[in-house]
N, C-alpha and C positions, 0 to 999 in steps of 0.2 A: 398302591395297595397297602405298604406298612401305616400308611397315614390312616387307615382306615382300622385296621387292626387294633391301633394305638389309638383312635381320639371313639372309636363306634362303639368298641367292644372292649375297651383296655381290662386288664386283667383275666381276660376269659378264656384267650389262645395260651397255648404253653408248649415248651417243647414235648413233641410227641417219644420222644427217647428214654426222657429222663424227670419231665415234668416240671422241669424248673421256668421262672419266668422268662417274656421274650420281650429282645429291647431292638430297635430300629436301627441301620446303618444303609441309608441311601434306600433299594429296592427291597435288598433283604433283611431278612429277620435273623436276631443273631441270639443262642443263649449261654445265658452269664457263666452258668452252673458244668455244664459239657461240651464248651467250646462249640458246638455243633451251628451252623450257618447254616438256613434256608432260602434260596435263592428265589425273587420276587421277577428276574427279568422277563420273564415269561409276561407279566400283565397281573398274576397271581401268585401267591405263596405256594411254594411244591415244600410239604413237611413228608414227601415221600419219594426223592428223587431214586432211589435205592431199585424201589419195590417198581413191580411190571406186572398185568393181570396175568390171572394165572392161564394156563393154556386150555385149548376145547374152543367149539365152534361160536359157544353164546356168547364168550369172553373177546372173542373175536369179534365178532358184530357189534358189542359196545364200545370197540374201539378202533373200527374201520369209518373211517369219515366220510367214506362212499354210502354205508347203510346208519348212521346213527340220524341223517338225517329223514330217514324213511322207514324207522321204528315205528313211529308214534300212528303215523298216518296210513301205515301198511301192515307191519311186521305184526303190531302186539295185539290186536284182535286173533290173529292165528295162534298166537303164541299163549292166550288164555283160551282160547275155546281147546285146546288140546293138551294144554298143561292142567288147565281148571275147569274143566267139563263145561264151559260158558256154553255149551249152544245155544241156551237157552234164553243169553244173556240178562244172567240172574245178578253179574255184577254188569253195572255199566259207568260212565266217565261221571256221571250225575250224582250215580252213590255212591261212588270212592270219594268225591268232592264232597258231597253232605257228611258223609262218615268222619274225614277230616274236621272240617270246619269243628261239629259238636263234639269230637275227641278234644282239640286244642281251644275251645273256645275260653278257657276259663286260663291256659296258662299265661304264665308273667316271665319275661326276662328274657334273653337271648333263644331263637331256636335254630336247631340245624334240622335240615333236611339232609339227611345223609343218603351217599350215593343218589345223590339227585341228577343225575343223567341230564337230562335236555330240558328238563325243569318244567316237567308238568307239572308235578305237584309244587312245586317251589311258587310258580305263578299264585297257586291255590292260599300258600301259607302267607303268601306277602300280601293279596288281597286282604283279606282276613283278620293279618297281624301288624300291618304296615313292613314295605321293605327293610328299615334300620334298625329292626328284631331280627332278622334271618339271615342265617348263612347256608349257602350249599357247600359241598362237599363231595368230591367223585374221584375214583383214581385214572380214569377215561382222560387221556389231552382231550379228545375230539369231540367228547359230549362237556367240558369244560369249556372250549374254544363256541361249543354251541349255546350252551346258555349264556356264557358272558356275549354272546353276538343278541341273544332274545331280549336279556335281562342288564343291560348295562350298571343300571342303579347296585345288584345287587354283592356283595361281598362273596366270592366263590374262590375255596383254596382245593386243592389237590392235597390228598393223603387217602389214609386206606384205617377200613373200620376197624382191625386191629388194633391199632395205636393211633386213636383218637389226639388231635394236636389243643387239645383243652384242658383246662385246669378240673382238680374235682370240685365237682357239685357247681361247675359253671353253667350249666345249660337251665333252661326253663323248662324247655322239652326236647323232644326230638322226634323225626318222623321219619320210617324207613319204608318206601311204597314198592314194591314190586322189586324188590330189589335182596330180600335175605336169601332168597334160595340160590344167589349167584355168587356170593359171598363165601369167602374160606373159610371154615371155623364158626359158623353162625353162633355158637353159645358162646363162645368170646366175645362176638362183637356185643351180644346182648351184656356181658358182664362190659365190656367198656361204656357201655349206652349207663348202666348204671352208677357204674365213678360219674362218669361225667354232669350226672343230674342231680339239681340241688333235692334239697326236702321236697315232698310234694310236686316235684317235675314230673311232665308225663312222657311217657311213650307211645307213638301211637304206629300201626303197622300194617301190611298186607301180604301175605305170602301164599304158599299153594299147601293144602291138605293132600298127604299121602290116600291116594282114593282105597276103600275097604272092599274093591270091587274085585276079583281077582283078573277077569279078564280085562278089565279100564284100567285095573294096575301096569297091569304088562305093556301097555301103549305110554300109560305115562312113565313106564321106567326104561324105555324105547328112547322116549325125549329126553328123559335125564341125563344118560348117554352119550347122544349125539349132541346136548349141548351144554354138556358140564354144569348143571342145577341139580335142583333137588328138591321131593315134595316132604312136607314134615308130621309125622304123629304129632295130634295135636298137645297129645300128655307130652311130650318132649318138649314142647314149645313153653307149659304151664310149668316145668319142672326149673326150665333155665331161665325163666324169668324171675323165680323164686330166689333161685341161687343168684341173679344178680341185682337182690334188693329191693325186687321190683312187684306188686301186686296188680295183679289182673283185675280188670275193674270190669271191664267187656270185651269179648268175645263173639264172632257173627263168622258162619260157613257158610256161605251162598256155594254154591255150587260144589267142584274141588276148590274151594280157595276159603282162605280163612281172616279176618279183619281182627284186632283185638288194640284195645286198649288198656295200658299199663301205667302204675304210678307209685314212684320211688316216695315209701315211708320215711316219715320224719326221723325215727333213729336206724332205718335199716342200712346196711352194706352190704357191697356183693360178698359173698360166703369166699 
């Protein structure tokens, strides 16, 4: 995996502590700057051995390896029809793929799929972009152990969206699907999404809209709950994009659920 790091992407990974560059020692990745070593025996680079998801039932299910593999095929139809009022299925696997493709169709350079779990979407960006543009990224072993079983070709390291293991303005783009409302700190991760992206990098996203309903509220704040998410004001979503450099280019609510495309100006930083 360091051979990959070092000949695919060299310059792009960085230590996630301190940000300094990372140089290779056998499995692991080692950096210059704060002594700090991250160990590769696993099959991949863990720049998070520290950190452990946070606790609640959904955090739980992303890393029980009894149900990560009966998410995709089971679980997350349920889990949008009652999070994001799908009954109607307003979103479906078809549109989040076509949404993707024309969000990223135009970027260049390295991309992450972050928190790319079992790699739906990751399959999408690698079609698309060719695999040795892409990396995923998940703090899950189990949905790690599952896409490196899908996706062998592709470079997948273990960290966590807070402290992104990238230099700034290394990325092309980045793609976070179904995945911010599980996330701690969501307007951090959006500020790390923006270090990380060069000029003109995009962002592109899926998450759930806080419903304006009072009584479909009370059901979705039932599920928020019971499994440690969360649905978002959309102005909150347009606010912390801003603050992390980043311009809304497009925006789409199908249902409760909200799609948007974002992209890091050529002189902007996070605030």
């Amino acid at each position: 995996m360091l051979e990959l790091l070092e000949e695919r992407f060299r310059g792009a990974f960085a230590c996630p502590t301190c940000r300094g560059g990372l140089t290779g020692a056998g499995q692991d990745s080692h950096c210059a700057r704060c002594g700090r070593t991250y160990s590769g025996s696993a099959g991949y680079v863990d720049f998070a051995p520290e950190i452990r998801m946070k606790p609640g039932l959904g955090p739980f299910y992303m890393q029980d390896p009894l149900h990560v593999t009966r998410y995709e095929p089971a679980t997350r139809d349920a889990f949008l029809d009652i999070m994001g009022e799908n009954w109607a299925r307003e979103l479906t696997p078809s549109v989040e793929d076509d949404y993707l493709r024309a969000g990223l169709e135009s970027a260049e350079g390295l991309v992450l799929d972050l928190a790319c779990g079992s790699g739906r979407w990751t399959r999408t960006l690698m079609r698309q972009l060719g695999g040795g543009r892409v990396v995923g990224l998940d703090l899950s072993v189990a949905m790690i152990d599952l896409v490196r079983a899908a996706l062998p070709e592709l470079c997948v390291v273990r960290g966590t969206a807070l402290r992104l293991p990238f230099a700034d303005g290394s990325l092309g783009a980045v793609n976070c699907s179904n995945a911010l409302q599980l996330l701690p700190d969501p307007r951090e991760v959006l500020r790390e999404v923006g270090r990380c992206l060069g000029p003109g990098g995009v962002f592109t996203a899926f998450t759930f809209r806080r419903s304006d309903r009072p009584a479909y509220r009370y059901f979705q704040r039932r599920h928020e709950d019971t499994f440690s998410v969360r649905a978002f004001p959309v102005a909150d979503l347009v606010t912390w994009l801003a603050a992390a450099g980043l311009e809304l280019v497009d925006l789409r609510t199908p249902a409760g659920m909200v799609l948007f495309t974002a992209r890091r100006g050529a002189g902007s930083r996070p605030d």
